[in-house]
N, C-alpha and C positions, 0 to 999 in steps of 0.2 A: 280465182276466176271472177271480174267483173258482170256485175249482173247487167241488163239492159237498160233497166231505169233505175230511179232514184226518189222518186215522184209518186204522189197518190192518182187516185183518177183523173182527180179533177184539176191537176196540173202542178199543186205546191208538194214544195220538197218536203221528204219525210224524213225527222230524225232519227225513226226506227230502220227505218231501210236504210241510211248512211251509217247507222251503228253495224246493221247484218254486215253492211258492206264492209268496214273496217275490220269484222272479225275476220270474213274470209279472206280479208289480205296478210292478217297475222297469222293464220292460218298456214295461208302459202307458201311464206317467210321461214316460218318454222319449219315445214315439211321440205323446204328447197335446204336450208343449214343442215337437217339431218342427212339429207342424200349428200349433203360437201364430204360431211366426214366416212360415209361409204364408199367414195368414189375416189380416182386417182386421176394425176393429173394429166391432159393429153397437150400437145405441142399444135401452135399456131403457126402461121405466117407475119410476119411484118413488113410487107412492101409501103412504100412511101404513099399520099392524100394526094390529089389532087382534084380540082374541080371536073367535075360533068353536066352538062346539061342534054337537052334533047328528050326523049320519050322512053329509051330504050333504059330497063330498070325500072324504071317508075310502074306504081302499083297503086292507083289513083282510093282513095278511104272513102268512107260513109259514115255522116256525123249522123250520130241516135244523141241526140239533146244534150249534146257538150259532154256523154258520162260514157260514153263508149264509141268506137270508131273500128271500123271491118273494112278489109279487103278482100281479094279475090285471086284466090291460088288456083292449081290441076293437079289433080290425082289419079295416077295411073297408067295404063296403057291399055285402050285407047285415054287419051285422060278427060277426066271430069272433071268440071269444075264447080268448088264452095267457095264459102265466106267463114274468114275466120278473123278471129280476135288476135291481133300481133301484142305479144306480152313480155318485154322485156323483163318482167319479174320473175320468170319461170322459165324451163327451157324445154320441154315436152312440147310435143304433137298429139292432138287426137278429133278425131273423127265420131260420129256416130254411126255404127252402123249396120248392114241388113236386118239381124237379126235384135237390132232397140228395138223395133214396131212403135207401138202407139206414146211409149216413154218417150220419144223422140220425134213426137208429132209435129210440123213444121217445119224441120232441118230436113235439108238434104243428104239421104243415106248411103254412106260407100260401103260397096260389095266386092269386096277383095275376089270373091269367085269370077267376077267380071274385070279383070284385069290379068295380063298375062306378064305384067311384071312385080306382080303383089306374093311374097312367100310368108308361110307360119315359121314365126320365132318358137313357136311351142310353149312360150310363155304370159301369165296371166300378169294385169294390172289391175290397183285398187288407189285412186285417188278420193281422198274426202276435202271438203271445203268448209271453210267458216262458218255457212249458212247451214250446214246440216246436208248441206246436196252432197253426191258422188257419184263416180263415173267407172263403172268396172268393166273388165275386156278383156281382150286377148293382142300381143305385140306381133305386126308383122315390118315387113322391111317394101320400100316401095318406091318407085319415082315417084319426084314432085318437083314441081314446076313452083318456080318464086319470081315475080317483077320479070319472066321472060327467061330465066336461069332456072336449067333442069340439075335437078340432083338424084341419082341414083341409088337406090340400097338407103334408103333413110328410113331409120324405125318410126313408126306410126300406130298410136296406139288406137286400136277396132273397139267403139263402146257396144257393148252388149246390154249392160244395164245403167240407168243414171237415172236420179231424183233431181227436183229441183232446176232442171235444166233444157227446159222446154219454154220458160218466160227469156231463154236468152236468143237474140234477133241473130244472133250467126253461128252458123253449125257446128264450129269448133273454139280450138284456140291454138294455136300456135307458139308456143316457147321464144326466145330469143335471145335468153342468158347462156348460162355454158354447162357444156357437158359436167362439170363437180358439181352443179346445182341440179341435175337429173334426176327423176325415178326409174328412169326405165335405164339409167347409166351407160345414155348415146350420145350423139352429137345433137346438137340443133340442127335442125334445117339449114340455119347458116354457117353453120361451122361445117357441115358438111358439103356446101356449096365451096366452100375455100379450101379443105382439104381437097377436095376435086379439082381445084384451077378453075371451076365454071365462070368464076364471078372477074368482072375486070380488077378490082379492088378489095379489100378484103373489110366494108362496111360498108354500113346501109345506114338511114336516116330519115327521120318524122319530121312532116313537120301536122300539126294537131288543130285546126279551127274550125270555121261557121262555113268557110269556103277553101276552096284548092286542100284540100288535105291527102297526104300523100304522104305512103312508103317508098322511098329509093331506097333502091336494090343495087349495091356494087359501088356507088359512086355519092355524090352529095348532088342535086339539082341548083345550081347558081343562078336560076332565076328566082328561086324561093328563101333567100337569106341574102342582106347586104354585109359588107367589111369582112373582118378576119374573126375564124373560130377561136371563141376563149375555150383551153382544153384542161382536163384535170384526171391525171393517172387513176385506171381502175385500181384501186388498193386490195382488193381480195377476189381473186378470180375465179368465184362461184357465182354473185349475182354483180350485175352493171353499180358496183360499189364503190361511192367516190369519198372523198373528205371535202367539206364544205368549209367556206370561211365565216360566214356570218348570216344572219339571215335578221333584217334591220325593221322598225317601225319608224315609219317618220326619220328616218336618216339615223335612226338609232341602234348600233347594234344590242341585241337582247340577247342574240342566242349567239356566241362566238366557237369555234371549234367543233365539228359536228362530222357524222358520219352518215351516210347517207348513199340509199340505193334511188339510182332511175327507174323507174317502173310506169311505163303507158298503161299497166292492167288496174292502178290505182287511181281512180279520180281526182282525190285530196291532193295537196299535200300532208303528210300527217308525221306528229313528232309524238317524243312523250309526253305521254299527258303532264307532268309536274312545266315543262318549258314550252307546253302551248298553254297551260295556266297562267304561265308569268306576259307571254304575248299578249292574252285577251286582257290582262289584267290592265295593261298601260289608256286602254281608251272603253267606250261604253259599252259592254257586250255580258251577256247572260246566258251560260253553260243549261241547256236545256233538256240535254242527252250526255249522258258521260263522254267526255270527250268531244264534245259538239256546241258550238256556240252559235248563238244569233244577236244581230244587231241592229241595230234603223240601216234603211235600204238604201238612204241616201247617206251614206256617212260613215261607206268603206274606207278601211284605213290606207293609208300609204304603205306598201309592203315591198322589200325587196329582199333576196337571196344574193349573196356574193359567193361568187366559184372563179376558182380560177385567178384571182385577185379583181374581178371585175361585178360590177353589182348589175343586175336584171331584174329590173319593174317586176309586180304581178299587177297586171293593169284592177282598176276597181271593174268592172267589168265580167273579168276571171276571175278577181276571187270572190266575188256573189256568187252563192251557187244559187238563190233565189228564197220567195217569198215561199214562207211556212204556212200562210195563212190568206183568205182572200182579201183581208187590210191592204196586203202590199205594204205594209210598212216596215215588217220586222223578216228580217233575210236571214238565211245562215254563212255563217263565212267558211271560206274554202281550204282553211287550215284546221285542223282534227288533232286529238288525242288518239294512241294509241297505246297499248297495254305491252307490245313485247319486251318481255326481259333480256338478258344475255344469253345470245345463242351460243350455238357453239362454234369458236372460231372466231369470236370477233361480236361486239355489238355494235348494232343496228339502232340508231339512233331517230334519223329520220328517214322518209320515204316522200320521194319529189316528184308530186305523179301530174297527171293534167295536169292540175289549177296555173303550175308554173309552165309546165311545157309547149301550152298554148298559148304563152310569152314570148318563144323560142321556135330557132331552127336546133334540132339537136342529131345531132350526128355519133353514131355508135360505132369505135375500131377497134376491130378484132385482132389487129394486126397487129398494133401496138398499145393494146389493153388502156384505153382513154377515152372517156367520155366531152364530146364539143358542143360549145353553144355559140349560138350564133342569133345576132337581128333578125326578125325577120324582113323580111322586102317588101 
């Protein structure tokens, strides 16, 4: 789970909070590889991409300071509507609800006794997170509504108890990888919109900035990306897990062959620590938190990722994530160390989160297990 800020009070980024934050995405990494190998595998569709534009789908976002971004779903019958975290790095649903009370002060609470199409699964969940938070509850099954597509009979986990989870700006989170990567061992929300026929096409897509930020639902919006998508096969169909070709300094590649999840729930981009070592090493920058670098705020490097066979800027811009200090002169940079070892199934080498995405139109197909990028417009 992404927290809501990043930032002390008084506005500069904090290394100890971007480290909490990295645990809980290793965390979640881990806790999604163990559910792959409990889980088995379920059957997609594959109909063919084409473009869409218009309104319909679209599920307009909300920028919290470039480190998190929410939209707005409905739950239930009659339905209500929250704000949740869209998290292609996980693939759960949950809510908090009646009976959190004051744990959950600020969110919006859903009461499955007020909906007449909310039923008990009869069974409990227990999520923990990197920071030490967790979310415990009971699974029920329920409509929900996504970008205007309803889905029916979706598991949705009811929090009863949660720590740590009161500093986050939206009531939920929302999942968006695949059912092998489950706890609760269900569909996503969107995979059950496609197993339905709801959806016109069988993906959806981000695109992540300062302005226009938006979830499409079914379709890709061609007003918000120019030219043609560079795509790259999901390689293991538990998290949106691609193989990367290089990821470059100054026109240099440093880091060549590489494995790598998309994940919106991650801010960084974040590699191993020993190949984000060898990154910072090539220009002026000083490790200040394990895995965490800062450097003069004018004199972001040249950074690119190539996928696909094609390379994508991170503008200097995105990868400041900002000043440490009130100097303003010394920033952290938007690429991170991480600690995950070899999961199971496959390792996970880097993880491609904002810093890059908000470079990009990126397009997620369920249909034909691929991840797309694209200009934006």
């Amino acid at each position: 789970q992404k927290k809501s800020t990043l930032r002390t009070i008084d506005g500069h980024v904090d290394p100890t909070l971007i480290r909490a934050h990295i645990s809980s995405i290793e965390a979640k990494l881990q806790r999604g590889a163990a559910a792959f190998e409990r889980n088995t595998s379920a059957a997609l569709f594959s109909p063919s991409l084409t473009k869409r534009g218009g309104a319909s789908g679209s599920d307009p976002l909300i920028n919290d300071a470039n480190s998190s971004w929410y939209g707005r779903i409905a739950v239930g019958t009659p339905l209500q509507t929250f704000t949740v975290e869209f998290d292609t790095g996980s693939s759960d649903f949950f809510l908090p609800g009646a009976s959190c009370g004051t744990r959950c002060s600020g969110h919006k609470l859903y009461n499955p006794n007020r909906s007449s199409s909310a039923e008990a699964l009869g069974k409990a969940f227990k999520m923990k997170y990197g920071d030490d938070s967790m979310v415990t509850g009971n699974l029920f099954t329920e409509t929900v509504s996504l970008g205007g597509f309803k889905a029916t009979a979706q598991t949705l986990g009811v929090a009863s108890n949660t720590s740590g989870f009161s500093k986050d700006k939206s009531d939920g989170v929302m999942g968006m990888a695949f059912k092998l990567n489950s706890n609760f061992n269900a569909d996503s929300v969107f995979e059950t919109l496609v197993s339905q026929g709801a959806v016109p096409q069988p993906v959806f897509a981000f695109k992540l900035a300062s302005s226009r930020s938006e979830l499409y639902v079914g379709g890709v919006n061609s007003a918000l990306y120019k030219g043609a998508f560079t795509y790259t096969p999901v390689t293991n169909k538990r998290f949106w897990q691609i193989a990367g070709d290089a990821i470059e300094i100054y026109g240099k590649g440093i880091v060549k062959g590489f494995s790598a999840v998309v994940d919106t729930g991650t801010t960084f981009v974040l590699g191993n620590s020993s190949y984000v070592s060898q990154l910072y090493a090539t220009f002026n920058a000083t490790e200040v938190e394990k895995g965490i670098y800062a450097l003069p705020c004018n004199a972001m490097p040249n950074v690119s990722i190539t996928l696909g066979g094609k390379s994508f800027p991170i503008s200097a811009e995105t990868f400041n994530v900002g000043p440490i200090d009130s100097s303003g002169k010394t920033c952290l940079g938007g690429i991170a160390g991480h600690d995950l070892q070899d999961l199971p199934s496959g390792q996970i080498q880097w993880i491609i989160g904002d810093v890059f995405m908000r470079n990009v139109y990126t397009v997620f197909d369920v249909g034909r297990y691929r991840v797309g990028f694209a200009e934006l417009a």
